[in-house]
C-alpha positions as CSV (number, residue, x, y, z in Angstrom):
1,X,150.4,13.6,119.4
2,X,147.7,15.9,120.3
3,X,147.7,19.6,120.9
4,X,146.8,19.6,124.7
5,X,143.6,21.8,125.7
6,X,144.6,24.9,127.8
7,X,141.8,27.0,129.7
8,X,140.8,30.4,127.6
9,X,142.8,34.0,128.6
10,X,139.8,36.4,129.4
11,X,141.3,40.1,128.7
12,X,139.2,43.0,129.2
13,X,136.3,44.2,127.7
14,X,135.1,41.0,126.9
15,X,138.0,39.4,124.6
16,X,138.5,35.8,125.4
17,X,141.9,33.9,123.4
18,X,139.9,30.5,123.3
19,X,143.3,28.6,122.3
20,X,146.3,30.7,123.8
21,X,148.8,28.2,123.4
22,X,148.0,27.9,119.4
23,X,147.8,31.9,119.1
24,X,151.4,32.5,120.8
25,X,152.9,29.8,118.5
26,X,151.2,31.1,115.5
27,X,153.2,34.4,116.8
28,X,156.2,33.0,117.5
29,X,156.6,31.7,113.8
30,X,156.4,35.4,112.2
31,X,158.7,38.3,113.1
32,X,157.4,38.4,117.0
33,X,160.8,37.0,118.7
34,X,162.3,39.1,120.9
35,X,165.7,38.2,122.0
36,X,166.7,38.2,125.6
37,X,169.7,40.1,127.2
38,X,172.7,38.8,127.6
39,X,172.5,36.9,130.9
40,X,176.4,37.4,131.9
41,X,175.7,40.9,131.7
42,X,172.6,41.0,134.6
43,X,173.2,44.5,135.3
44,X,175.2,46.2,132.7
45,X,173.1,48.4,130.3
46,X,175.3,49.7,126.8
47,X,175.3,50.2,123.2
48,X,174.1,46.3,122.6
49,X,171.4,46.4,125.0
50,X,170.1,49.6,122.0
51,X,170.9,47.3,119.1
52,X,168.9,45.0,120.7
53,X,166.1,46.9,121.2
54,X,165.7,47.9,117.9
55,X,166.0,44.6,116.0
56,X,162.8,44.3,118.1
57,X,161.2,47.3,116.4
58,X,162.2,50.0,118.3
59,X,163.9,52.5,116.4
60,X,166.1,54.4,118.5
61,X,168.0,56.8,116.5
62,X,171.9,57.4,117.0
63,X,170.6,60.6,118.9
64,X,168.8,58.9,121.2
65,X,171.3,56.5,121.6
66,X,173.9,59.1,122.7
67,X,171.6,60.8,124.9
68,X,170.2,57.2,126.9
69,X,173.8,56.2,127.2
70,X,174.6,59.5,129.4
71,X,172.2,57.7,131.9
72,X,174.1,54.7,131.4
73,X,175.0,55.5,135.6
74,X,171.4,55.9,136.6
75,X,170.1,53.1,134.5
76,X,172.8,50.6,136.2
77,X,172.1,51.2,139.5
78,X,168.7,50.9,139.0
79,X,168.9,47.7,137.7
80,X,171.9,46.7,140.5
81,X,168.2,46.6,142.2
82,X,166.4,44.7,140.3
83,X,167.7,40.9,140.2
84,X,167.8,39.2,136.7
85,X,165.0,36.9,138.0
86,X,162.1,39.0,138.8
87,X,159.0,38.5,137.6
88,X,155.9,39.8,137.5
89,X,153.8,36.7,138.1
90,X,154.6,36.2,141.5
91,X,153.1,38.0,144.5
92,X,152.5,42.1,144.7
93,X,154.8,42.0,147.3
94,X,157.6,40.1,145.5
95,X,157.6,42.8,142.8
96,X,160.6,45.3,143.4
97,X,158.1,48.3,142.5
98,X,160.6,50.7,144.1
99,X,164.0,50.1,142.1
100,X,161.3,49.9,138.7
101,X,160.4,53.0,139.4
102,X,163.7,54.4,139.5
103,X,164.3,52.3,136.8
104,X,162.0,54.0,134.4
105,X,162.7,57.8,136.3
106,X,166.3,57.4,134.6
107,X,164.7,57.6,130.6
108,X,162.5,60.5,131.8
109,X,163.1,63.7,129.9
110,X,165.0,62.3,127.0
111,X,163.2,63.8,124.0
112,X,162.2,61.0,121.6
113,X,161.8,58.3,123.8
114,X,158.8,57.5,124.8
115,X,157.4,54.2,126.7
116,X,157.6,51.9,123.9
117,X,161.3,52.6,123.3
118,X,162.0,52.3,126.8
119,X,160.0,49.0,127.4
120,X,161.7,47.7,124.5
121,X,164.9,48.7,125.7
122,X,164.6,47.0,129.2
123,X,162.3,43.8,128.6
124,X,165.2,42.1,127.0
125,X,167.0,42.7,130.7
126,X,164.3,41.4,133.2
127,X,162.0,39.7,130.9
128,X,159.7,38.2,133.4
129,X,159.4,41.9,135.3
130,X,158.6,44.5,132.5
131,X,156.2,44.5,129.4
132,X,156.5,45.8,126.4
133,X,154.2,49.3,126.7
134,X,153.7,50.3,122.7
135,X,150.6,51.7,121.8
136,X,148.5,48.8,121.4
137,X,149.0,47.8,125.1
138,X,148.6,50.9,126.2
139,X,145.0,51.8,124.3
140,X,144.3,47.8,126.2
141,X,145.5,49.3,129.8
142,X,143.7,52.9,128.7
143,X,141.9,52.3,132.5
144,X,145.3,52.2,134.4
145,X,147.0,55.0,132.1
146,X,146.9,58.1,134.1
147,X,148.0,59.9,130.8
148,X,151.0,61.7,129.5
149,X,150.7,64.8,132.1
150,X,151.8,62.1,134.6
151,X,155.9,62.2,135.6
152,X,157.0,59.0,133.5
153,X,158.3,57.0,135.8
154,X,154.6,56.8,137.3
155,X,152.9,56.4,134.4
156,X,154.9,53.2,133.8
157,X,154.8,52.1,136.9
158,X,150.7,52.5,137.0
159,X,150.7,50.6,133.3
160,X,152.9,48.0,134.8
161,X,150.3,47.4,137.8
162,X,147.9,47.4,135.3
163,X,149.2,44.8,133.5
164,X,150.2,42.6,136.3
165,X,146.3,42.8,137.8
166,X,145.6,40.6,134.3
167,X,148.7,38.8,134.4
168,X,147.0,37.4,138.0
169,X,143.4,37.3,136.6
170,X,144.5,34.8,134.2
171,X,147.9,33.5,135.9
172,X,146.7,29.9,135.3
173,X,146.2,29.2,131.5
174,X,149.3,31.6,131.0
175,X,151.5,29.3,133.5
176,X,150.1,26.4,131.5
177,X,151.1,27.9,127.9
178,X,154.6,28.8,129.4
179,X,155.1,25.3,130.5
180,X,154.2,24.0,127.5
181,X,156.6,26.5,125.5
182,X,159.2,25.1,127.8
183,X,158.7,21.7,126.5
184,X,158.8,22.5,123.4
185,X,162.2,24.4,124.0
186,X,160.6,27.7,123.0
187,X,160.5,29.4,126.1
188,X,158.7,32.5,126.8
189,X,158.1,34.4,130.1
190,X,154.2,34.7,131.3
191,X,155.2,38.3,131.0
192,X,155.9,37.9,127.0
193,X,152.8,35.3,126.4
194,X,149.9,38.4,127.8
195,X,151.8,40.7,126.0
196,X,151.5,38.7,122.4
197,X,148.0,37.6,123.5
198,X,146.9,40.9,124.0
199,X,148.2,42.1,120.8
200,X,146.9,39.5,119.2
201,X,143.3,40.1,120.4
202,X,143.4,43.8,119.9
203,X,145.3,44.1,116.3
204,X,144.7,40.8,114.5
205,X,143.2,41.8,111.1
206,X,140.1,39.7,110.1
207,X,142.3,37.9,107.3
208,X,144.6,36.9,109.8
209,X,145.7,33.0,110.1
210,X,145.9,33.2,113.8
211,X,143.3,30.7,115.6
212,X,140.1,32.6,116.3
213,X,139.6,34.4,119.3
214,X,136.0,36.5,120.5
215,X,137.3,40.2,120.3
216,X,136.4,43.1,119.7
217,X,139.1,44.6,118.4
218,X,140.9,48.1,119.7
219,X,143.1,50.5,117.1
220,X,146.4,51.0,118.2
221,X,147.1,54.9,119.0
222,X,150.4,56.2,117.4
223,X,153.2,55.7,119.9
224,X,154.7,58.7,121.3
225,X,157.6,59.7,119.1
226,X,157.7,55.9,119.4
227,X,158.7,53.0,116.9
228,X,156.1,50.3,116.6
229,X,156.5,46.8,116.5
């Protein structure tokens, strides 16, 4: 049967993904899976939710780990706040802005950890709500980024609006690949699809097998005292 046709994703300065749907598969077949929290456990935040994290790349070290897990209190009742379901795709005013801010206020300050670690940390837990910030997506959302003099919890935030105002621009063909992944049983959030396309567009090396895409490609900036992916 054939491959349905799914309108282009137009990123920023002038990238268009002509075939999203065959660029996310191509993706998901190498070492881009990212496993999702443990859904009985909506608001519990431990030692796992680390492991986790860094089988997606993350490398948190067993100091960091110690020193997250004394905001184990903080990083629980922010996400008490935050229901398991919400998503970034919907409405601005459906977004729990608010409780993500405190969300990402309760990582502030720990030395090491920086916005990729965090993202990775917390993506698992509300996967259709928060992206995964590493250094390629942030050099892509440079624009929104008002910089590392900024308290953390709004830089985040500001990457995170950011993010969404694509996520919108382009809410169609991204809703279409999701529902497609769904059929397929290979389910990704809309959240998780920008994010690989945007990687894809702004780190693919010329050689790559991915399908071809017009880009104009962006180095990724070393991530702050941050693991890459």
């Amino acid at each position: 049967m054939a491959t349905p046709s799914f309108p282009p994703v137009v990123l920023r300065n002038g990238v268009v993904v002509e075939d999203p749907l065959s660029t996310v598969l191509a993706l998901r077949k190498g070492s881009w899976h990212f496993d999702v929290g443990d859904p009985s456990r909506p608001v519990s935040f431990s030692e796992a939710d680390l492991k986790l994290a860094n089988r997606g790349g993350a490398r948190i070290s067993a100091a960091e780990f110690a020193a997250i897990l004394e905001r184990r209190g903080a990083i629980e009742q922010a996400l008490e706040a935050i229901g398991p379901d919400a998503s970034l795709a919907g409405e601005a005013s459906s977004v729990p802005w608010l409780p993500l801010r405190h969300l990402f206020d309760a990582f502030a300050g720990i030395r090491g950890i920086g916005l990729a670690k965090v993202t990775k940390a917390l993506h698992p837990q509300r996967p259709a709500l928060i992206p995964l910030l590493d250094s390629a997506v942030r050099k892509y959302l440079e624009d929104d980024d008002p910089g590392a003099q900024a308290p953390f919890g709004e830089r985040a935030l500001q990457l995170v609006r950011g993010y969404k105002s694509d996520l919108d621009r382009n809410r169609q063909a991204v809703r279409a690949v999701g529902l497609e992944l769904a059929r397929r049983n290979s389910g990704l959030t809309e959240v998780r699809i920008l994010d690989l396309l945007i990687w894809s567009a702004t780190t693919t090396p010329r050689n790559s097998t991915l399908p071809d895409a017009v880009t104009a490609p962006v180095p990724p900036l070393p991530d702050d005292q941050a693991g890459t992916r």
